[in-house]
N, CA, C and O atoms as CSV, one atom per row, in Angstrom:
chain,resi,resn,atom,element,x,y,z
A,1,UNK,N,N,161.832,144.303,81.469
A,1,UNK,CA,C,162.732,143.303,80.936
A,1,UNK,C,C,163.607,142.801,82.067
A,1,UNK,O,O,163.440,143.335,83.163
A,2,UNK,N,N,164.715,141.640,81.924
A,2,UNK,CA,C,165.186,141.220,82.810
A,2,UNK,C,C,166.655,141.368,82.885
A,2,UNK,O,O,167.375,141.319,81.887
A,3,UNK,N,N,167.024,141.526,83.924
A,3,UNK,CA,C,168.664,141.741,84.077
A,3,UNK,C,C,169.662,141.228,82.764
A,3,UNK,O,O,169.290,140.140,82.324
A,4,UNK,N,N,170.327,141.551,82.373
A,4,UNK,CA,C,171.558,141.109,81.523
A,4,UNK,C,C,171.857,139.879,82.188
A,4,UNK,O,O,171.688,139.741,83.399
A,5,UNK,N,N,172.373,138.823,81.309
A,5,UNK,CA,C,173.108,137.632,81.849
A,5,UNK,C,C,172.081,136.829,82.277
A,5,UNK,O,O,172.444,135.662,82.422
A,6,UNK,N,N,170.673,137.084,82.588
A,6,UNK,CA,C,169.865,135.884,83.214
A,6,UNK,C,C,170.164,135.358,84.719
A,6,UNK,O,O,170.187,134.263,85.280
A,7,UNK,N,N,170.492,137.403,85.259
A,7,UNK,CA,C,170.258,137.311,86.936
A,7,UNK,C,C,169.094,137.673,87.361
A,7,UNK,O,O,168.383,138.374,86.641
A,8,UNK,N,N,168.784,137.368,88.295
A,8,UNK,CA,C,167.356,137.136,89.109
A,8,UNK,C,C,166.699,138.552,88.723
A,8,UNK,O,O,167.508,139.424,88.406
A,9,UNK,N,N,165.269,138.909,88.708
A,9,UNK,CA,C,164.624,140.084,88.983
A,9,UNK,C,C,164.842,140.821,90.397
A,9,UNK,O,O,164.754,140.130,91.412
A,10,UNK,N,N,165.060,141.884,90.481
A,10,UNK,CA,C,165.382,142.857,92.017
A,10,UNK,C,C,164.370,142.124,92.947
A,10,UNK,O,O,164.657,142.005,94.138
A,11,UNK,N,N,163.499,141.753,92.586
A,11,UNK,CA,C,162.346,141.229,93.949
A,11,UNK,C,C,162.271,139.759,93.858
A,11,UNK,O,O,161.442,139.075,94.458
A,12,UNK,N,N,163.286,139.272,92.987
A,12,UNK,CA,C,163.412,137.586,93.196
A,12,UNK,C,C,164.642,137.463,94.094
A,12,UNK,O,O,165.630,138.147,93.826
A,13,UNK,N,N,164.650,136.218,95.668
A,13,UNK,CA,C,165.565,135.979,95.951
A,13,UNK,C,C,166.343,134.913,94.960
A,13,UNK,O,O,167.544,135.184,94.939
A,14,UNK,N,N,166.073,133.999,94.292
A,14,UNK,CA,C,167.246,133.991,93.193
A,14,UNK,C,C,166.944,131.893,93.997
A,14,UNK,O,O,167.269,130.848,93.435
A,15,UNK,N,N,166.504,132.002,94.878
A,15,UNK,CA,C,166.616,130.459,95.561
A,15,UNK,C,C,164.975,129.877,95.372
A,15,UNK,O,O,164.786,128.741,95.808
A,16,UNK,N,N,163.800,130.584,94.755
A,16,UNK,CA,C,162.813,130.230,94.911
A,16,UNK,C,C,162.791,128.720,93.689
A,16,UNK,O,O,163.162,129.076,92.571
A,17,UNK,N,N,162.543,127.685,93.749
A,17,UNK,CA,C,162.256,126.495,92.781
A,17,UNK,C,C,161.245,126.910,91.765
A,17,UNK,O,O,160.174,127.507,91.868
A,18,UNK,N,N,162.045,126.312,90.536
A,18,UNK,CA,C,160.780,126.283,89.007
A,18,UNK,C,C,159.964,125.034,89.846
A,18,UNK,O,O,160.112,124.246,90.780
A,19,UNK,N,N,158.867,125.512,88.662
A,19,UNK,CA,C,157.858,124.821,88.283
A,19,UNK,C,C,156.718,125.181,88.855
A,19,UNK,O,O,156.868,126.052,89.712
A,20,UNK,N,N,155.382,124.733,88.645
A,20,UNK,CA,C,154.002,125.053,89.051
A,20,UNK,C,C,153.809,124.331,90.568
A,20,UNK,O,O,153.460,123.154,90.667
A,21,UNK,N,N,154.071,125.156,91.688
A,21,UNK,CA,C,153.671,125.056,93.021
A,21,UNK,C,C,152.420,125.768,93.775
A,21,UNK,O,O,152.514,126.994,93.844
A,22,UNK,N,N,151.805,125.456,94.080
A,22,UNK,CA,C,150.630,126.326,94.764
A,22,UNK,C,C,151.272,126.768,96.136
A,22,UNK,O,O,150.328,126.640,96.915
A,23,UNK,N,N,152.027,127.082,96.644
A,23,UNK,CA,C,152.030,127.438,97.584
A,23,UNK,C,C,152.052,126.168,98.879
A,23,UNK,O,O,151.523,125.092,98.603
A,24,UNK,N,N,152.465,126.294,99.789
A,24,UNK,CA,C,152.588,125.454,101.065
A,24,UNK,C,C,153.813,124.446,100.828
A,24,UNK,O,O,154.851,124.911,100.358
A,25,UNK,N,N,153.718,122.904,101.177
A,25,UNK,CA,C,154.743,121.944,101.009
A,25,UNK,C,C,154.392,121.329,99.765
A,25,UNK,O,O,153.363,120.668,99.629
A,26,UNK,N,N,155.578,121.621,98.469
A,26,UNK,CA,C,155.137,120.558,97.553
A,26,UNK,C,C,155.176,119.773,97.138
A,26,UNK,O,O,156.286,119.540,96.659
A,27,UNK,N,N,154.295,118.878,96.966
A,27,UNK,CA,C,154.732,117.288,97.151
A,27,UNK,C,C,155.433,116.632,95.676
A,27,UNK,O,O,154.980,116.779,94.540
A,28,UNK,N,N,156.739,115.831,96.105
A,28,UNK,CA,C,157.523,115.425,94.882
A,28,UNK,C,C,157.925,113.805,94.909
A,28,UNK,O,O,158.080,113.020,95.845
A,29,UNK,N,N,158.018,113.667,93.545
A,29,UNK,CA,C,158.207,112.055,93.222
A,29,UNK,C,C,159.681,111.909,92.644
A,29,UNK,O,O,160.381,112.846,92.261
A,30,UNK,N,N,159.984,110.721,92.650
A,30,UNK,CA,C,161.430,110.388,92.386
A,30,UNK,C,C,162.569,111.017,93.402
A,30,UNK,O,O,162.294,111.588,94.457
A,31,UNK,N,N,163.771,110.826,92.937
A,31,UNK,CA,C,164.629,111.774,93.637
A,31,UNK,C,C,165.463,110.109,94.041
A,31,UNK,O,O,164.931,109.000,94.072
A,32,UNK,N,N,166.757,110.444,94.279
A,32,UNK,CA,C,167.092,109.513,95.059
A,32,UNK,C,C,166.770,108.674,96.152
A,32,UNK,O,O,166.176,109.046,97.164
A,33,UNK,N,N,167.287,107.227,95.855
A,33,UNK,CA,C,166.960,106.136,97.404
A,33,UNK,C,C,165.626,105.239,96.911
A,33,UNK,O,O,165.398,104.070,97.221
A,34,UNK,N,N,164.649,106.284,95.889
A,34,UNK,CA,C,163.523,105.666,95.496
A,34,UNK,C,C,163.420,104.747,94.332
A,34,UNK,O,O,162.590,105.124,93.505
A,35,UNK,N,N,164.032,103.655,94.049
A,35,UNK,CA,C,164.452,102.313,93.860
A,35,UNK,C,C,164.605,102.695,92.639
A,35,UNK,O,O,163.812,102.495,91.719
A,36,UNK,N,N,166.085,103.509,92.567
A,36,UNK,CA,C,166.809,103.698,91.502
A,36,UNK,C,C,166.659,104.421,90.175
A,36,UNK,O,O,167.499,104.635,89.301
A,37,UNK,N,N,164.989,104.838,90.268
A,37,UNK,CA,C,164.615,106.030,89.116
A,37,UNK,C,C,164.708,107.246,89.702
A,37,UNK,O,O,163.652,107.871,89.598
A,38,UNK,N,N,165.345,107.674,90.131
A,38,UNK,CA,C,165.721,109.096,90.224
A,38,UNK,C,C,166.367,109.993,88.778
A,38,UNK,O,O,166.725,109.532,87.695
A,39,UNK,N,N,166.347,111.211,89.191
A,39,UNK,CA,C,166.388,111.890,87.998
A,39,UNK,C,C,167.952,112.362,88.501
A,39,UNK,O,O,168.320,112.714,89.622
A,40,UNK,N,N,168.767,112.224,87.167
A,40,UNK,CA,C,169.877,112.680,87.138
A,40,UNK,C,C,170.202,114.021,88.049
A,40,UNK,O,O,169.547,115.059,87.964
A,41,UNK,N,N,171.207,113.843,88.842
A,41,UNK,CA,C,171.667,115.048,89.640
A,41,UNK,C,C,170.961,115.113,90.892
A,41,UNK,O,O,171.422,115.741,91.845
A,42,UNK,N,N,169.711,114.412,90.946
A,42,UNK,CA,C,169.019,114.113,92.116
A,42,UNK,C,C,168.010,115.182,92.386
A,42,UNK,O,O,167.522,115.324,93.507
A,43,UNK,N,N,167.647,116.044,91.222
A,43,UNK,CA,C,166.399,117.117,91.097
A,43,UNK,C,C,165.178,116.084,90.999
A,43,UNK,O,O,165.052,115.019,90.394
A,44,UNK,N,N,164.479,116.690,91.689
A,44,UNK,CA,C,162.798,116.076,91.296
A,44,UNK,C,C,161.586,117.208,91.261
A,44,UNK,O,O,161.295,118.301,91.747
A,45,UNK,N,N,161.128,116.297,90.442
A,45,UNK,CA,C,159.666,118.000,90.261
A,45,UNK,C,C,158.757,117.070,90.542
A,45,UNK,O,O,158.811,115.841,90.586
A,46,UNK,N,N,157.490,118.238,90.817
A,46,UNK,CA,C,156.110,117.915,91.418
A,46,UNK,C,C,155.281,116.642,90.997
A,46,UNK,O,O,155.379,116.197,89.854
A,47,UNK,N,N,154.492,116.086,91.908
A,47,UNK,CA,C,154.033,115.301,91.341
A,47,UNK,C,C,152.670,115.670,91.195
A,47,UNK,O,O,152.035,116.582,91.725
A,48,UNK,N,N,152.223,114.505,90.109
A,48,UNK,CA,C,151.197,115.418,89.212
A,48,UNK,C,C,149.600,114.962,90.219
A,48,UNK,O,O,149.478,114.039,91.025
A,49,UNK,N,N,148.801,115.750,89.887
A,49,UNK,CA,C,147.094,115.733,90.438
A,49,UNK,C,C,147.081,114.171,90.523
A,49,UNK,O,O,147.162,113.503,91.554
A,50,UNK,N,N,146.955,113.694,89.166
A,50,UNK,CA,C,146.259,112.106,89.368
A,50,UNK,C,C,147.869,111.191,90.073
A,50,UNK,O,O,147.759,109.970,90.184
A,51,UNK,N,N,148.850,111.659,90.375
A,51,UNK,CA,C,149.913,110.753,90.934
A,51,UNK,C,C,149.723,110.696,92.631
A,51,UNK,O,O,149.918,109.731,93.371
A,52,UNK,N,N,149.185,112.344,93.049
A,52,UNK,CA,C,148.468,112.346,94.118
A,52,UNK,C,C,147.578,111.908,94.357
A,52,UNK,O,O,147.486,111.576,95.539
A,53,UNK,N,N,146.457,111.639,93.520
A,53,UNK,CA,C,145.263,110.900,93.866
A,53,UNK,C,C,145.464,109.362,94.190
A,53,UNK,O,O,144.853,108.723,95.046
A,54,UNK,N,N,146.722,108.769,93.088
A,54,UNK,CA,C,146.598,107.150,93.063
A,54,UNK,C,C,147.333,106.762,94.916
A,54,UNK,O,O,147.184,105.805,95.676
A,55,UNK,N,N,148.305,108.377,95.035
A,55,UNK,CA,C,149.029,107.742,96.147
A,55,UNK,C,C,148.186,107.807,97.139
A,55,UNK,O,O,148.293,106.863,97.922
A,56,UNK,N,N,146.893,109.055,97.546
A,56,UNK,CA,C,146.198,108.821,98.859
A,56,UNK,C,C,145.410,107.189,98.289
A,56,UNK,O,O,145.345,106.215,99.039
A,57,UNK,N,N,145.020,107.187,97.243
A,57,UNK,CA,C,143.871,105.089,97.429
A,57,UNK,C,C,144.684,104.009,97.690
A,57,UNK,O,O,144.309,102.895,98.058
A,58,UNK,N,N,146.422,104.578,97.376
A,58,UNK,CA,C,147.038,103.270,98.280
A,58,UNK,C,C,147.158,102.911,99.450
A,58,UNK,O,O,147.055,101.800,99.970
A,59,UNK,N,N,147.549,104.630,100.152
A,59,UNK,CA,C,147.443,104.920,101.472
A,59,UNK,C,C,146.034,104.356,102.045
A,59,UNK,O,O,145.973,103.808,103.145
A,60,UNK,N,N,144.967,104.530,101.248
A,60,UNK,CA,C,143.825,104.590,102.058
A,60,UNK,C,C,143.255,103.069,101.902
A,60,UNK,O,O,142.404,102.644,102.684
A,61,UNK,N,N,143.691,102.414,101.019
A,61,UNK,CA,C,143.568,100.813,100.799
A,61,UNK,C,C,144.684,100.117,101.870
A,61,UNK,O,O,144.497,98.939,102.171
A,62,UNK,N,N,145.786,100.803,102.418
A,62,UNK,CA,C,146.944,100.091,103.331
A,62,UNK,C,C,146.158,99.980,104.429
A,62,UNK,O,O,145.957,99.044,105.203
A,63,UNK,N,N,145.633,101.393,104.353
A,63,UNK,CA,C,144.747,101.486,106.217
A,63,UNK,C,C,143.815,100.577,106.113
A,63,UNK,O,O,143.667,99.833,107.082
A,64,UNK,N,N,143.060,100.419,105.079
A,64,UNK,CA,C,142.080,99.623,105.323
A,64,UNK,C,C,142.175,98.025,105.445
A,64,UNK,O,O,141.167,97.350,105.659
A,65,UNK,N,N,143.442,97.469,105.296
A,65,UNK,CA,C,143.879,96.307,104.507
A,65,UNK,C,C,144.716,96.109,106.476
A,65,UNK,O,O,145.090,95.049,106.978
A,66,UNK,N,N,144.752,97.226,106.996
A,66,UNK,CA,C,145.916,96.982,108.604
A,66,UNK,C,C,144.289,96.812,109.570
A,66,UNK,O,O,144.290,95.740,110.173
A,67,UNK,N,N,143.467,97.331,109.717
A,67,UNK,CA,C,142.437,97.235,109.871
A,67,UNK,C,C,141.965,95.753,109.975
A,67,UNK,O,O,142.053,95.123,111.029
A,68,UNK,N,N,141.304,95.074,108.474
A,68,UNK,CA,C,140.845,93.670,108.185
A,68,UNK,C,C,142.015,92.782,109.246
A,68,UNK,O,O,141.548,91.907,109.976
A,69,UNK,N,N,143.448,93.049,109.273
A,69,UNK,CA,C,144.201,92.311,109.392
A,69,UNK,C,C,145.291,91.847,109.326
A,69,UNK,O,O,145.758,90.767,109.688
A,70,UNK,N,N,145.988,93.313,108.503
A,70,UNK,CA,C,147.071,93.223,107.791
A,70,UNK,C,C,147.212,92.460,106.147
A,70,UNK,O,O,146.416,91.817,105.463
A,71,UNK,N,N,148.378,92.823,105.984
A,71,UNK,CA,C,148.005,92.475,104.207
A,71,UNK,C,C,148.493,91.350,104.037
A,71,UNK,O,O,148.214,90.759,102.994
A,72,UNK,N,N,149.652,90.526,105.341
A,72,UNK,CA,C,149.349,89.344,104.942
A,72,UNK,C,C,149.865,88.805,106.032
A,72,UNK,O,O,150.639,89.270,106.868
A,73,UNK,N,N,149.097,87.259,105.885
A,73,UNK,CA,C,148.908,86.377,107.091
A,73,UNK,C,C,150.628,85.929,107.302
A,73,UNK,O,O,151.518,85.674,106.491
A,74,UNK,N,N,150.581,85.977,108.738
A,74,UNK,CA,C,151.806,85.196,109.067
A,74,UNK,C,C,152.378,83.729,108.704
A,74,UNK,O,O,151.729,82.809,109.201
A,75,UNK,N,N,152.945,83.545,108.302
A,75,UNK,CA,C,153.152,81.816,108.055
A,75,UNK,C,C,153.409,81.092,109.340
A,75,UNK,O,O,153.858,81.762,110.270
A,76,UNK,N,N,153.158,79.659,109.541
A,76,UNK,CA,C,152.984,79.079,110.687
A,76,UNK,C,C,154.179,77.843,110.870
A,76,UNK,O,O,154.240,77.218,109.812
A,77,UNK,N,N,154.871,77.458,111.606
A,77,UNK,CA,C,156.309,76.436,110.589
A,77,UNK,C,C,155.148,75.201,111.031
A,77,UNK,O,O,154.273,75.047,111.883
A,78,UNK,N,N,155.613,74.606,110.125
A,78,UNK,CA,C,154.409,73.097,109.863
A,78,UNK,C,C,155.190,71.955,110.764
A,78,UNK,O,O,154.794,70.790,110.729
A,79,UNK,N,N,156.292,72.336,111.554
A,79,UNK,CA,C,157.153,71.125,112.392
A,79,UNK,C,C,156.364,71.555,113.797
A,79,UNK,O,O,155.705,70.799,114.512
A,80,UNK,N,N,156.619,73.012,114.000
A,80,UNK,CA,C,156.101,73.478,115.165
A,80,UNK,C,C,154.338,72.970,115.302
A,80,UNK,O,O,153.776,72.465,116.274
A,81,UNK,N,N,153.870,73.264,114.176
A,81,UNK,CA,C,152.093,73.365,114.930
A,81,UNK,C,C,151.835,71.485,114.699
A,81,UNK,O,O,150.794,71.180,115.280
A,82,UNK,N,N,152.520,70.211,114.010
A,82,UNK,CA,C,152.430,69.173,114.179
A,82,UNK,C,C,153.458,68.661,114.906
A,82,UNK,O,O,154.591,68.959,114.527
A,83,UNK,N,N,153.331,67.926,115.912
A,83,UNK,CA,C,155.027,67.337,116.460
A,83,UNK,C,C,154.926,65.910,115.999
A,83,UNK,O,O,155.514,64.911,116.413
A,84,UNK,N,N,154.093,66.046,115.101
A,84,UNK,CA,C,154.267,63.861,114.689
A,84,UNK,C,C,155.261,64.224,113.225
A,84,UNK,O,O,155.971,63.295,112.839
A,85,UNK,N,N,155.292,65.054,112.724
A,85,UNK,CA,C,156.017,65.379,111.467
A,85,UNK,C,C,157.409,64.846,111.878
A,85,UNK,O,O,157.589,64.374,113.000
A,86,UNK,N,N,158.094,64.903,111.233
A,86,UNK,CA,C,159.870,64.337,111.370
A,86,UNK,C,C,160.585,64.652,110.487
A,86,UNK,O,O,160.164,64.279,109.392
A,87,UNK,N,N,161.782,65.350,110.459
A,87,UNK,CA,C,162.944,65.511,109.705
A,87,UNK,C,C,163.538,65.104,109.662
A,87,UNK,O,O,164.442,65.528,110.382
A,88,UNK,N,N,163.802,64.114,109.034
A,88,UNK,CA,C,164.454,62.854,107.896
A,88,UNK,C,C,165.342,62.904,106.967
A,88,UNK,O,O,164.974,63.049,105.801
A,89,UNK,N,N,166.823,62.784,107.325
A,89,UNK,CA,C,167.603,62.914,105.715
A,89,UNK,C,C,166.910,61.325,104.977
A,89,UNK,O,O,167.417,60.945,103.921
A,90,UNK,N,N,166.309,60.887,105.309
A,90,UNK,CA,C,166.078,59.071,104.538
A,90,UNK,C,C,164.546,59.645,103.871
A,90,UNK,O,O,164.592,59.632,102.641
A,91,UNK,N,N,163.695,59.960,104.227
A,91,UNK,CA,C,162.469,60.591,103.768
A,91,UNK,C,C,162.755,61.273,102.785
A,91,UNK,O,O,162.849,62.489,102.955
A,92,UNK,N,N,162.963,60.756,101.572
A,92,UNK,CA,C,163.497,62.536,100.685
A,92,UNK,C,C,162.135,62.857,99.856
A,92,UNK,O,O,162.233,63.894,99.200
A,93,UNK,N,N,160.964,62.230,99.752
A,93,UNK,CA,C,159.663,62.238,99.574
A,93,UNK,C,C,158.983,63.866,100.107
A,93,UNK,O,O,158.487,64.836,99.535
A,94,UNK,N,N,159.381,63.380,101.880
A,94,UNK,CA,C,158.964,64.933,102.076
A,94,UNK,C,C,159.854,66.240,102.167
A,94,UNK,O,O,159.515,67.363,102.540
A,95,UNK,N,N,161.007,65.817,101.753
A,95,UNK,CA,C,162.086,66.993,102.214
A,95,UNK,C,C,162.047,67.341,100.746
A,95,UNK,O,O,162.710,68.357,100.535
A,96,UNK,N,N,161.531,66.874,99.740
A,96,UNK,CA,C,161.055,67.489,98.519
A,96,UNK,C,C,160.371,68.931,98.093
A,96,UNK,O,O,160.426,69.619,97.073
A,97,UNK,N,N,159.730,69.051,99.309
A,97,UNK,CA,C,158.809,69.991,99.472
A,97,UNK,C,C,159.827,71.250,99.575
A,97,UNK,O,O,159.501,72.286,98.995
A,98,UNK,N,N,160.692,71.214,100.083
A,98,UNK,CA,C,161.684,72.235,100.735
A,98,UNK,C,C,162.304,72.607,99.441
A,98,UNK,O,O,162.723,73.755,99.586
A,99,UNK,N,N,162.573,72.164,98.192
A,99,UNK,CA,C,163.265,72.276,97.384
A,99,UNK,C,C,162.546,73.344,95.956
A,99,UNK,O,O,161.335,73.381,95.738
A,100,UNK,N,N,163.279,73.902,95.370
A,100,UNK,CA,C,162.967,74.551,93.983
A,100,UNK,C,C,162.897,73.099,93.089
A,100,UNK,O,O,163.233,71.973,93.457
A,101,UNK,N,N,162.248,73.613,91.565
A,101,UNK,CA,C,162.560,72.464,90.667
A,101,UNK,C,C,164.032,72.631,90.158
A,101,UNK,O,O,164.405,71.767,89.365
A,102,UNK,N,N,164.892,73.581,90.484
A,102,UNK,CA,C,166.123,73.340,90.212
A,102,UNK,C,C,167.189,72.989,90.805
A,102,UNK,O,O,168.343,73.155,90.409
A,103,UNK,N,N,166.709,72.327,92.092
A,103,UNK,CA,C,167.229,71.782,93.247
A,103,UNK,C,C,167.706,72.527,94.413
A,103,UNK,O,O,168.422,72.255,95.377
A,104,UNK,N,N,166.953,73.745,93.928
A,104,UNK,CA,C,167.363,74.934,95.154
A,104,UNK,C,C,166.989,74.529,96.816
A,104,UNK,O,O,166.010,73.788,96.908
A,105,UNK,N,N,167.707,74.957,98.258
A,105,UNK,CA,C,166.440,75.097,99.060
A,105,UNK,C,C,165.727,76.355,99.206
A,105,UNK,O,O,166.330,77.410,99.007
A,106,UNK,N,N,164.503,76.345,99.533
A,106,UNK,CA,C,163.399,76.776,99.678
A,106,UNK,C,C,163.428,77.876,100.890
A,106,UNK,O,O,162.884,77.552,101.946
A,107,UNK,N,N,164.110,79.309,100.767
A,107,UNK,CA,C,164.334,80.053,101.913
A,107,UNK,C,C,163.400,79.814,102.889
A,107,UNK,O,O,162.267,79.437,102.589
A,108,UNK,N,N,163.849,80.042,104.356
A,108,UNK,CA,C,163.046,80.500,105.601
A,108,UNK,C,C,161.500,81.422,104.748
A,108,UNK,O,O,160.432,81.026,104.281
A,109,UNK,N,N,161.977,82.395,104.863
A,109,UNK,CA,C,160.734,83.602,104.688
A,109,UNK,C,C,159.326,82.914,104.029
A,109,UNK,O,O,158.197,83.116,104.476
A,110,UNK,N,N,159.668,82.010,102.802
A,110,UNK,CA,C,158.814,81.493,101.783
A,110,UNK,C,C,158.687,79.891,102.456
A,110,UNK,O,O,157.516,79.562,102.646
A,111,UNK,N,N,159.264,79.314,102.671
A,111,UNK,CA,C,158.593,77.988,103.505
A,111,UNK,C,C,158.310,78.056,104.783
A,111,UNK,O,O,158.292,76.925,105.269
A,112,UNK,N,N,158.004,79.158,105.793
A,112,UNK,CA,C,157.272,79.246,106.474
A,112,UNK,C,C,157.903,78.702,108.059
A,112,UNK,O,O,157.335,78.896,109.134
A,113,UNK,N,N,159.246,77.967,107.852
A,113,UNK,CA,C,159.286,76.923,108.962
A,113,UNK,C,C,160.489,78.089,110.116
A,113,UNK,O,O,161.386,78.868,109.796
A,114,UNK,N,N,160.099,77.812,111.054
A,114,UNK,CA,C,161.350,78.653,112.042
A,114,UNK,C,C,162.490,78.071,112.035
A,114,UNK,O,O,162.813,76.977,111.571
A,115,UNK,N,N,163.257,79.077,112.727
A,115,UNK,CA,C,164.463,78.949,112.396
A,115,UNK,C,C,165.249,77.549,112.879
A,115,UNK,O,O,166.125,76.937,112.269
A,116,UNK,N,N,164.814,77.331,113.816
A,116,UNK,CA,C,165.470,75.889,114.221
A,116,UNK,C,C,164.865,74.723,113.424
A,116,UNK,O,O,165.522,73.703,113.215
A,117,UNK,N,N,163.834,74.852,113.060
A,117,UNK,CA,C,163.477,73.632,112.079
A,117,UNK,C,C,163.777,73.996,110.425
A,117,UNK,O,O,163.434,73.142,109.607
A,118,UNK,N,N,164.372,75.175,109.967
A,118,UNK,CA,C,165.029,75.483,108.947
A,118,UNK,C,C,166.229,74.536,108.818
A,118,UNK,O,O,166.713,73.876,107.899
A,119,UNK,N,N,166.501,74.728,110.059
A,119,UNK,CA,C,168.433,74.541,109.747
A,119,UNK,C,C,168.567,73.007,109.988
A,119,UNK,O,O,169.513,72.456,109.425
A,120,UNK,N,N,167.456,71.996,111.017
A,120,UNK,CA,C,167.279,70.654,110.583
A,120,UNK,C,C,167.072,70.431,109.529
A,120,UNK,O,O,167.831,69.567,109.090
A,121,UNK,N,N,166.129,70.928,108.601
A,121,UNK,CA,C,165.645,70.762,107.267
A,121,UNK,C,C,166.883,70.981,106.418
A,121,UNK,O,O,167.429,69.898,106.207
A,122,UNK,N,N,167.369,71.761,105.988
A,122,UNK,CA,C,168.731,71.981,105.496
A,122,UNK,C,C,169.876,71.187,105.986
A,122,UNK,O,O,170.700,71.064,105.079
A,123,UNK,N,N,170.267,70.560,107.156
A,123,UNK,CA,C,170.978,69.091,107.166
A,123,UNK,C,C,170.509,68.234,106.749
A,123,UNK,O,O,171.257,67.578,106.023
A,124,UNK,N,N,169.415,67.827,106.870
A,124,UNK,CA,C,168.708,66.635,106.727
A,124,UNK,C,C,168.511,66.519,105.026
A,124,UNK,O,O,168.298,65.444,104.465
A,125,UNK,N,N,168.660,68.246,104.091
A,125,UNK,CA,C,168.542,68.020,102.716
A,125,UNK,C,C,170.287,67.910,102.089
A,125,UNK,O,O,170.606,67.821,100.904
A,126,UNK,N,N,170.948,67.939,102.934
A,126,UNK,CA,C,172.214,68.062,102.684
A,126,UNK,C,C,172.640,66.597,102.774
A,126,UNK,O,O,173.450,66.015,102.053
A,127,UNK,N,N,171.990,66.156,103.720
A,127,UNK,CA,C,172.563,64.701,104.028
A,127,UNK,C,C,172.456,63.481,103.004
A,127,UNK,O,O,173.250,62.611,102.644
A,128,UNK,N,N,170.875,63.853,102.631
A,128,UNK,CA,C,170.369,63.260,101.310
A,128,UNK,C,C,170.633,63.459,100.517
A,128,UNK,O,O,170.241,62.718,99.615
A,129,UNK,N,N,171.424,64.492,100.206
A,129,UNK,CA,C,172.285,65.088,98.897
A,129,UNK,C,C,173.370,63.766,98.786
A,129,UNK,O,O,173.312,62.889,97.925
A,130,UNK,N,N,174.334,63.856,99.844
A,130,UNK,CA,C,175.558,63.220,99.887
A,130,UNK,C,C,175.280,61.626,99.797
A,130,UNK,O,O,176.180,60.826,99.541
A,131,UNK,N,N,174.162,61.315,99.995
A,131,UNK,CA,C,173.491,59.409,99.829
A,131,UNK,C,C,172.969,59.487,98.699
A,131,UNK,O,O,172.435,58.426,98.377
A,132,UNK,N,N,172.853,60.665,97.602
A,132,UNK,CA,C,172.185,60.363,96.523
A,132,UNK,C,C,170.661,60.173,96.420
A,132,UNK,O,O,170.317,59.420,95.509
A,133,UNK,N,N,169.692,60.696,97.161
A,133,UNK,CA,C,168.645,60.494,97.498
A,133,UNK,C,C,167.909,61.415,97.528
A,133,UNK,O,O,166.753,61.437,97.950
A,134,UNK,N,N,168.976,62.866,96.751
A,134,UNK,CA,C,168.126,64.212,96.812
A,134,UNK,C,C,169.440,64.654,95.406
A,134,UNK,O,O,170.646,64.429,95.503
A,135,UNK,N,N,168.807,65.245,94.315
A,135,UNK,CA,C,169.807,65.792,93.836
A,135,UNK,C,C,170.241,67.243,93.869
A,135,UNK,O,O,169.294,68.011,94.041
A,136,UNK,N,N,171.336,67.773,93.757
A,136,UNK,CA,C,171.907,68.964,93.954
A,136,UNK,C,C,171.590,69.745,93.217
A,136,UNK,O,O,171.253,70.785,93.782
A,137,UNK,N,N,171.501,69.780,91.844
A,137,UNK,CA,C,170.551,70.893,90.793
A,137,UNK,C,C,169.771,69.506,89.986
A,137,UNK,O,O,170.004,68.298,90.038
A,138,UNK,N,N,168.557,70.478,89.096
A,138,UNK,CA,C,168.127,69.860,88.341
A,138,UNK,C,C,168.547,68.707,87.064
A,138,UNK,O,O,169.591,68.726,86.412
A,139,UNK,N,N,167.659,67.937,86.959
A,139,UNK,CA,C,168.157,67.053,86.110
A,139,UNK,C,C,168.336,67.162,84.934
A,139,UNK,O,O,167.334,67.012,84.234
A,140,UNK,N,N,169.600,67.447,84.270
A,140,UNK,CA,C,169.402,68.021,82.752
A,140,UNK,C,C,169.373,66.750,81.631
A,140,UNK,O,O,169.966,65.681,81.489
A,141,UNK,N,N,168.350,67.499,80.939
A,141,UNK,CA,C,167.685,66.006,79.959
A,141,UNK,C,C,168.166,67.287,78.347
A,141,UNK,O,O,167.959,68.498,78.259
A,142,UNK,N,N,168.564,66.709,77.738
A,142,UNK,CA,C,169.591,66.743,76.270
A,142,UNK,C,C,169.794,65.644,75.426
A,142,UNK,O,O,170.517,65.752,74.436
């Protein structure tokens, strides 16, 4: 039987972790930092056979995916690889392109263009803002 009070057995150091471990490093899911599902108090238990399996075919689909080429193509800025293109606050035809349908602009990362032809593009949509030739949010129809 076991100690009074629910102290360790004489041959338990008292620090060994529950749960079903085989022995060596065991591998665990959740826990803090890991985009906010962590388990209260910041305990995490093992992760299961098939959670290990799905994580080596991601691993082994990443390698294969850095390999082909990486998983995804670089974007190219469309001012840089044409120099006949032009940034135009009077053009608001093509500075359209730069925009959300809610009159957002269109971050760096997702339109592709570098940084110095970002920040023309963004005067040049600002400018057309202020001539009326670009509007500032969407057009609300009621």
């Amino acid at each position: 039987m076991g100690s009074p009070g629910g102290a360790p057995h004489a041959g338990d150091s008292g620090s060994r972790p529950l749960g079903r471990e085989g022995g060596g490093r065991p591998e665990f899911r959740g826990g803090p930092g890991r985009g906010g599902r962590g388990r209260p108090g910041g305990e995490r238990r093992p992760m299961s056979v098939k959670g290990r399996l799905r994580a080596k075919a991601r691993k082994k689909a990443r390698k294969a995916m850095k390999k082909k080429g990486g998983l995804f193509r670089k974007k190219v800025c469309r001012f840089c690889a044409d120099s006949n293109l032009v940034i135009d606050y009077r053009e608001a035809r093509s500075l359209r392109y730069f925009l959300t349908e809610t009159g957002k602009m269109i971050p760096q990362r997702i339109s592709g263009n570098c940084p110095k032809h970002q920040r023309k593009v963004a005067v040049a949509i600002k400018r057309a803002r202020q001539l009326a030739l670009m509007p500032y949010c969407d057009p609300h129809t009621g």
